[in-house]
C-alpha positions in Angstrom: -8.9 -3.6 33.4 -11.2 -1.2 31.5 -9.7 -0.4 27.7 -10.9 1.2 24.7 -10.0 -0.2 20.8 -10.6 2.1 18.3 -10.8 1.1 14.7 -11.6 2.6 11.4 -14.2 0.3 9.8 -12.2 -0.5 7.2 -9.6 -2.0 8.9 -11.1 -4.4 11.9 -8.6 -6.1 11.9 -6.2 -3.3 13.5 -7.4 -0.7 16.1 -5.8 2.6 15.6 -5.9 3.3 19.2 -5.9 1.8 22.2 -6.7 2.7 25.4 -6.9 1.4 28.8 -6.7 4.8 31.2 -9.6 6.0 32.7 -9.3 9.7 31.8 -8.0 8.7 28.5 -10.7 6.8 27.7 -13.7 8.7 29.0 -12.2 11.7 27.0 -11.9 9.8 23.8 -15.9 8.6 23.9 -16.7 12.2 25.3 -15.6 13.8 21.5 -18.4 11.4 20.7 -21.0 12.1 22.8 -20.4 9.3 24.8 -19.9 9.3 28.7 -17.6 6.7 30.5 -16.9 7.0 34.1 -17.1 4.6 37.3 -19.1 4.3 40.2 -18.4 2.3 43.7 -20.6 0.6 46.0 -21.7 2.0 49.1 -22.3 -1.3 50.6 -20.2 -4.6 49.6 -22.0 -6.9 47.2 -22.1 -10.6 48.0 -22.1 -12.9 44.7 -25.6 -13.5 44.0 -26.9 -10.5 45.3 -30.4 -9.6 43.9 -31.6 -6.7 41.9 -32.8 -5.1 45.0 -29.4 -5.6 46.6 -27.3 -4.1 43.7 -29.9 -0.9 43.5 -29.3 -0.1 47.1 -25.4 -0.9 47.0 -25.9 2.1 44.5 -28.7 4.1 45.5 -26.9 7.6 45.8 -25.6 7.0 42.2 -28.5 6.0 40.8 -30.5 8.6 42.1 -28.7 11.4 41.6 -28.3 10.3 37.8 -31.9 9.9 37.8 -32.5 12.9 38.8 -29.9 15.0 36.3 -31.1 13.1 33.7 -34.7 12.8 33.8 -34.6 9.0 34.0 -37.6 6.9 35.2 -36.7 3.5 34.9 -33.8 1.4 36.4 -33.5 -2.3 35.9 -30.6 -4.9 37.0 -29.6 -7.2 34.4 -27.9 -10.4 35.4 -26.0 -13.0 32.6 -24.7 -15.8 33.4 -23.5 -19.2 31.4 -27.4 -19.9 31.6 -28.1 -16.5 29.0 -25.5 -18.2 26.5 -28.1 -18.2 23.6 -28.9 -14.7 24.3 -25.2 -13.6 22.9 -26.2 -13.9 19.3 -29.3 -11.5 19.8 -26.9 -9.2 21.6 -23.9 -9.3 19.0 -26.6 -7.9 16.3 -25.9 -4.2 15.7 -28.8 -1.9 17.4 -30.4 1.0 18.8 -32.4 2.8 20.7 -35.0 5.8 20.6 -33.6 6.9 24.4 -30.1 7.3 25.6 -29.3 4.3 28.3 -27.0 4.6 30.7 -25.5 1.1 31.7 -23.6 0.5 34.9 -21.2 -2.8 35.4 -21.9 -4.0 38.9 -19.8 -7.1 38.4 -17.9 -9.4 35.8 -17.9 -7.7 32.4 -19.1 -7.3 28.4 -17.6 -5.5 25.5 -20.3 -2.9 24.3 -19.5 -1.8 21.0 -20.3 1.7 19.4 -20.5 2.3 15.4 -20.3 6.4 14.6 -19.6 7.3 11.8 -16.9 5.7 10.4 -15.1 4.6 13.8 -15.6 1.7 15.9 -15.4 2.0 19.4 -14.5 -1.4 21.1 -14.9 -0.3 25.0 -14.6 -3.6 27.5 -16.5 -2.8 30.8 -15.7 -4.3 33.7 -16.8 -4.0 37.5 -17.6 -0.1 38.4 -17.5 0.8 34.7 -20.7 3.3 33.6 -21.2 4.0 30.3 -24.2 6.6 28.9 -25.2 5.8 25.6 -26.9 8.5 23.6 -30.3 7.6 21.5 -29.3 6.2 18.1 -26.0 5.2 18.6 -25.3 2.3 16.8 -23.5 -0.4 18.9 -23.7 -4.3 20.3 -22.5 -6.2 23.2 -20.8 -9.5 23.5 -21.7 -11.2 26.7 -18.4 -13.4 25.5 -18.5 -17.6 25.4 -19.3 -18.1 29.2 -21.0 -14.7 30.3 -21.2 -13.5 33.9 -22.0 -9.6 34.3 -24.9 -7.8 36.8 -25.6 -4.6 34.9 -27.7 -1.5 36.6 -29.4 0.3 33.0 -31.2 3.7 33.3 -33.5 4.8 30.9 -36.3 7.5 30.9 -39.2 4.9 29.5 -38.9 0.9 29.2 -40.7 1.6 26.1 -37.3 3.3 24.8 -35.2 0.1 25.4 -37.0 -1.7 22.0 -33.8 -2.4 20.3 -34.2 -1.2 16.4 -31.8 -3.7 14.4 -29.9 -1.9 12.0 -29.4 -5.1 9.4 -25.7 -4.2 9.4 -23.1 -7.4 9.2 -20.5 -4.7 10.4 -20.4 -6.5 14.4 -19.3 -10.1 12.8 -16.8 -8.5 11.3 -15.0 -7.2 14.7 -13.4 -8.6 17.7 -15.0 -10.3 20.6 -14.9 -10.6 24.1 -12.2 -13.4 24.5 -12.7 -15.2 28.0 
């Protein structure tokens, strides 16, 4: 199940909120900018599937958002326990010069957003999409034993640089338990 934590950064240790309805979260991250909603597949997905497999399970999504958006690039991103040492690169506090829009295929990740002086703690699982504006701060924890296929939309691959903020703020909030 999908939920959103949301803490002040000065207390990490307690969220303020927390959320785990669709409509409550996607209006929560819309006051910041932020769109959450969920797609499903037009054809089932057998585990596995390749990256031209999970495009075309989507392709009436992923156009149409390509379209409205202006994006030129899609890519299908898939983690598994064999990515484990690519979790500390990921839990380092980023950004981009592009808003991303990231789609959950299957399994999941927390993907973490710093504005201001909120954290927003949103666990995406399967059918979860989340559009990120350009320079939102945020991570994601791939968790211990990571499995998640993720669609991500961009207008250039050159935008998807990460730009590491320095920050220690991410080690300082919860992880994806699995």
């Amino acid at each position: 199940m999908s939920c959103l934590c949301v803490y002040h950064v000065s207390s990490p240790e307690l969220p303020n909120k927390v959320l785990t309805h669709l409509e409550d979260i996607a209006s929560t991250l819309a006051e910041q900018g932020v769109t959450f909603g969920r797609w499903q597949a037009l054809a089932p997905l057998v585990p596995g599937a390749g990256p031209e497999a999970v495009i075309d399970a989507y392709r009436t999504q992923i156009d149409q958002t390509m379209t409205e958006r202006g994006y030129a690039s899609v890519e299908v991103i898939s983690l598994n326990h064999d990515h484990s040492e690519l979790r500390a690169e990921l839990l380092e506090e980023h950004e981009y010069d592009e808003d991303e829009v990231r789609f959950f295929a299957a399994g999941r990740g927390l993907l973490t957003l710093h504005i201001d002086d909120f954290v927003y703690a949103v666990l995406c699982e399967k059918h979860d999409l989340i559009s990120i504006p350009a320079g939102t701060r945020h991570w994601f924890d791939i968790g211990e034993h990571p499995h998640c296929v993720t669609v991500r939309l961009t207008r250039d691959a050159n935008g998807r640089v990460p730009k590491f903020t320095h920050d220690s703020i991410a080690g300082q909030f919860p992880r994806l338990e699995d």
